[in-house]
C-alpha positions as CSV (number, residue, x, y, z in Angstrom):
1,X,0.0,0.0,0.0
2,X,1.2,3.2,-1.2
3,X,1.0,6.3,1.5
4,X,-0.5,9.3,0.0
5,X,2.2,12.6,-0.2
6,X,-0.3,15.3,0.2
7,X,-3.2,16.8,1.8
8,X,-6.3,18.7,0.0
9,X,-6.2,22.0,2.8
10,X,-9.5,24.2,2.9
11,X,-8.9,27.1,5.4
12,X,-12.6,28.7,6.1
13,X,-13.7,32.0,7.2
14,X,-17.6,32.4,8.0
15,X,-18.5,34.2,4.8
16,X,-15.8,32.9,2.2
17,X,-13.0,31.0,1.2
18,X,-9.6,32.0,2.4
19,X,-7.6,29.0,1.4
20,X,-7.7,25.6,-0.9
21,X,-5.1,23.7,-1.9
22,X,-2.1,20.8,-1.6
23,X,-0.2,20.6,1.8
24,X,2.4,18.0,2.6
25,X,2.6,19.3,6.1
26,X,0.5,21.2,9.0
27,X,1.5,22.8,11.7
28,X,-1.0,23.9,14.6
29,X,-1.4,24.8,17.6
30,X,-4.9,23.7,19.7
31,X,-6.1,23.5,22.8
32,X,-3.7,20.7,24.2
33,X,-0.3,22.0,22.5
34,X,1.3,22.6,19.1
35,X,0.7,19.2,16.6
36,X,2.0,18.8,13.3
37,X,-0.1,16.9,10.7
38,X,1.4,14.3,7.4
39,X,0.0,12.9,4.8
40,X,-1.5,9.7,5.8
41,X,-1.8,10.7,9.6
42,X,-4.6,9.3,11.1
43,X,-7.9,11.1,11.5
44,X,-7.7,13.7,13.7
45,X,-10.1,16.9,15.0
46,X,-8.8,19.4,17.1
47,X,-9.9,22.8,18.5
48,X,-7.6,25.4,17.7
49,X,-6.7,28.6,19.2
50,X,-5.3,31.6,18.4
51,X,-2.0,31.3,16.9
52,X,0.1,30.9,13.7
53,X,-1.4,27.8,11.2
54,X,1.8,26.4,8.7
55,X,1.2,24.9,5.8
56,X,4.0,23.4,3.7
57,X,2.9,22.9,-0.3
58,X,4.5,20.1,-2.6
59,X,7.1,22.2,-3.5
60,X,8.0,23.1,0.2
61,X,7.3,26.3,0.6
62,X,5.9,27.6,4.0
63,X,2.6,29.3,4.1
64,X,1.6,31.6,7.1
65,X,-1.7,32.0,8.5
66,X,-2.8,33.7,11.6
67,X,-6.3,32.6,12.9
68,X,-8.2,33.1,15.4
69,X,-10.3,30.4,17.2
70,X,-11.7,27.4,15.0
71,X,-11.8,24.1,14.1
72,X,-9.6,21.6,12.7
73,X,-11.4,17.9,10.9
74,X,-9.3,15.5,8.9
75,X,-10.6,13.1,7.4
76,X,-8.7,10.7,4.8
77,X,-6.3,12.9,2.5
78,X,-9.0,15.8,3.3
79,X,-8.2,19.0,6.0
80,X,-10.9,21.3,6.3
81,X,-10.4,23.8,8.9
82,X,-13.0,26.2,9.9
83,X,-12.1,30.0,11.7
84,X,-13.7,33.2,13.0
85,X,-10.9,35.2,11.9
86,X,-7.6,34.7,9.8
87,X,-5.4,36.5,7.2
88,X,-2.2,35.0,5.2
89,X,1.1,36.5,5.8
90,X,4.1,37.1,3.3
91,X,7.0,35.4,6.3
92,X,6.4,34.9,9.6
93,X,8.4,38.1,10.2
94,X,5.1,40.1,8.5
95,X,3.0,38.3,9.9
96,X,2.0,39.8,13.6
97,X,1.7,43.2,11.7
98,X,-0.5,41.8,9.3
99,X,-2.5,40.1,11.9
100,X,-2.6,43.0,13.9
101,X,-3.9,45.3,11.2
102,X,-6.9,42.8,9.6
103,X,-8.5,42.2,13.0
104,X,-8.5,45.6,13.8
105,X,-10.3,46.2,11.1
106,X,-13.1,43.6,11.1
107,X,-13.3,43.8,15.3
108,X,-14.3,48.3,14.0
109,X,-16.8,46.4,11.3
110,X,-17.7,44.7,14.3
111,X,-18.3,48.0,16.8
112,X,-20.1,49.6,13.5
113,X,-22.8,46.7,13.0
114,X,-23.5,46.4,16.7
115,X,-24.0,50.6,17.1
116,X,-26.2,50.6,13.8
117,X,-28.0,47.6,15.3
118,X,-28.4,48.9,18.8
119,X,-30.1,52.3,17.2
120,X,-32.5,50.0,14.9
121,X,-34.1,47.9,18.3
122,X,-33.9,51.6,20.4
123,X,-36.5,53.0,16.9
124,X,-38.6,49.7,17.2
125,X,-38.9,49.8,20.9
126,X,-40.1,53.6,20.5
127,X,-42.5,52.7,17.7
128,X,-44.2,49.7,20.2
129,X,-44.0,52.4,23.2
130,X,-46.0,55.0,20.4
131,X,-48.7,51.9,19.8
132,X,-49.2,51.1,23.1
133,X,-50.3,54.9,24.2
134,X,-54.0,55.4,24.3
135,X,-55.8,57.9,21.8
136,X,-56.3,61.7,23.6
Protein backbone atom coordinates (compact mmCIF):
# COMPACT_ATOMS: atom_id res chain seq x y z
CA UNK A 1 0.00 0.00 0.00
CA UNK A 2 1.23 3.23 -1.16
CA UNK A 3 1.03 6.33 1.48
CA UNK A 4 -0.54 9.34 0.01
CA UNK A 5 2.15 12.57 -0.21
CA UNK A 6 -0.28 15.33 0.16
CA UNK A 7 -3.17 16.77 1.82
CA UNK A 8 -6.28 18.71 -0.04
CA UNK A 9 -6.24 22.05 2.78
CA UNK A 10 -9.49 24.21 2.92
CA UNK A 11 -8.93 27.10 5.43
CA UNK A 12 -12.63 28.74 6.08
CA UNK A 13 -13.70 32.01 7.16
CA UNK A 14 -17.63 32.41 7.97
CA UNK A 15 -18.52 34.17 4.79
CA UNK A 16 -15.76 32.94 2.21
CA UNK A 17 -13.00 31.01 1.23
CA UNK A 18 -9.57 32.02 2.42
CA UNK A 19 -7.55 29.04 1.42
CA UNK A 20 -7.68 25.61 -0.86
CA UNK A 21 -5.06 23.70 -1.95
CA UNK A 22 -2.10 20.83 -1.64
CA UNK A 23 -0.16 20.59 1.83
CA UNK A 24 2.43 17.96 2.63
CA UNK A 25 2.63 19.32 6.14
CA UNK A 26 0.53 21.17 8.96
CA UNK A 27 1.49 22.77 11.69
CA UNK A 28 -1.04 23.91 14.57
CA UNK A 29 -1.42 24.83 17.59
CA UNK A 30 -4.94 23.69 19.65
CA UNK A 31 -6.09 23.52 22.82
CA UNK A 32 -3.75 20.68 24.19
CA UNK A 33 -0.34 22.01 22.53
CA UNK A 34 1.30 22.63 19.09
CA UNK A 35 0.67 19.20 16.63
CA UNK A 36 2.03 18.81 13.25
CA UNK A 37 -0.12 16.87 10.69
CA UNK A 38 1.38 14.28 7.41
CA UNK A 39 0.00 12.87 4.75
CA UNK A 40 -1.51 9.66 5.76
CA UNK A 41 -1.79 10.70 9.56
CA UNK A 42 -4.64 9.26 11.13
CA UNK A 43 -7.93 11.08 11.50
CA UNK A 44 -7.65 13.69 13.74
CA UNK A 45 -10.11 16.94 14.96
CA UNK A 46 -8.79 19.44 17.12
CA UNK A 47 -9.88 22.76 18.55
CA UNK A 48 -7.64 25.44 17.69
CA UNK A 49 -6.72 28.63 19.22
CA UNK A 50 -5.26 31.58 18.37
CA UNK A 51 -2.05 31.27 16.91
CA UNK A 52 0.10 30.89 13.66
CA UNK A 53 -1.42 27.79 11.16
CA UNK A 54 1.78 26.38 8.69
CA UNK A 55 1.21 24.90 5.84
CA UNK A 56 4.02 23.41 3.69
CA UNK A 57 2.93 22.87 -0.35
CA UNK A 58 4.48 20.11 -2.56
CA UNK A 59 7.14 22.16 -3.51
CA UNK A 60 8.00 23.14 0.18
CA UNK A 61 7.28 26.28 0.60
CA UNK A 62 5.90 27.58 3.97
CA UNK A 63 2.57 29.34 4.12
CA UNK A 64 1.63 31.61 7.15
CA UNK A 65 -1.71 32.04 8.46
CA UNK A 66 -2.76 33.72 11.59
CA UNK A 67 -6.28 32.61 12.87
CA UNK A 68 -8.18 33.14 15.42
CA UNK A 69 -10.35 30.36 17.15
CA UNK A 70 -11.73 27.42 14.96
CA UNK A 71 -11.83 24.07 14.13
CA UNK A 72 -9.59 21.63 12.72
CA UNK A 73 -11.38 17.86 10.93
CA UNK A 74 -9.29 15.50 8.91
CA UNK A 75 -10.56 13.13 7.39
CA UNK A 76 -8.70 10.73 4.82
CA UNK A 77 -6.26 12.91 2.54
CA UNK A 78 -8.99 15.84 3.27
CA UNK A 79 -8.22 18.96 6.00
CA UNK A 80 -10.88 21.35 6.28
CA UNK A 81 -10.38 23.80 8.85
CA UNK A 82 -12.96 26.21 9.90
CA UNK A 83 -12.05 29.97 11.70
CA UNK A 84 -13.73 33.15 13.00
CA UNK A 85 -10.94 35.24 11.87
CA UNK A 86 -7.58 34.73 9.85
CA UNK A 87 -5.40 36.52 7.17
CA UNK A 88 -2.19 34.98 5.23
CA UNK A 89 1.14 36.54 5.85
CA UNK A 90 4.11 37.08 3.33
CA UNK A 91 7.02 35.41 6.30
CA UNK A 92 6.42 34.91 9.61
CA UNK A 93 8.36 38.15 10.25
CA UNK A 94 5.12 40.14 8.49
CA UNK A 95 3.00 38.27 9.93
CA UNK A 96 2.05 39.79 13.56
CA UNK A 97 1.75 43.22 11.70
CA UNK A 98 -0.53 41.85 9.31
CA UNK A 99 -2.46 40.12 11.94
CA UNK A 100 -2.59 43.00 13.90
CA UNK A 101 -3.93 45.27 11.24
CA UNK A 102 -6.86 42.82 9.57
CA UNK A 103 -8.46 42.18 13.01
CA UNK A 104 -8.47 45.64 13.79
CA UNK A 105 -10.26 46.17 11.11
CA UNK A 106 -13.10 43.61 11.11
CA UNK A 107 -13.26 43.84 15.29
CA UNK A 108 -14.25 48.35 13.96
CA UNK A 109 -16.84 46.39 11.35
CA UNK A 110 -17.68 44.68 14.34
CA UNK A 111 -18.28 48.05 16.76
CA UNK A 112 -20.08 49.65 13.52
CA UNK A 113 -22.82 46.67 13.04
CA UNK A 114 -23.47 46.37 16.67
CA UNK A 115 -24.01 50.57 17.07
CA UNK A 116 -26.22 50.61 13.80
CA UNK A 117 -27.97 47.57 15.33
CA UNK A 118 -28.39 48.90 18.84
CA UNK A 119 -30.07 52.28 17.17
CA UNK A 120 -32.45 49.99 14.93
CA UNK A 121 -34.05 47.93 18.28
CA UNK A 122 -33.90 51.64 20.35
CA UNK A 123 -36.46 52.96 16.86
CA UNK A 124 -38.62 49.74 17.17
CA UNK A 125 -38.92 49.85 20.93
CA UNK A 126 -40.08 53.57 20.46
CA UNK A 127 -42.55 52.68 17.71
CA UNK A 128 -44.18 49.70 20.20
CA UNK A 129 -44.03 52.36 23.16
CA UNK A 130 -46.04 54.95 20.45
CA UNK A 131 -48.68 51.88 19.78
CA UNK A 132 -49.21 51.14 23.09
CA UNK A 133 -50.33 54.95 24.22
CA UNK A 134 -53.96 55.37 24.25
CA UNK A 135 -55.82 57.87 21.77
CA UNK A 136 -56.27 61.69 23.60
Amino acid sequence: MRLPTQMQVSLRLPARLLFEGPASKLQAVAEGGAFGLLPGHADHVAALVPSVLVLTDPEGTELFFGIDHGLLVKHDDRVEIAVRRAVRGQSLDTLAATVEAAFRDVDEEERLARTALSRLETGIVRHFGALRKPPQ
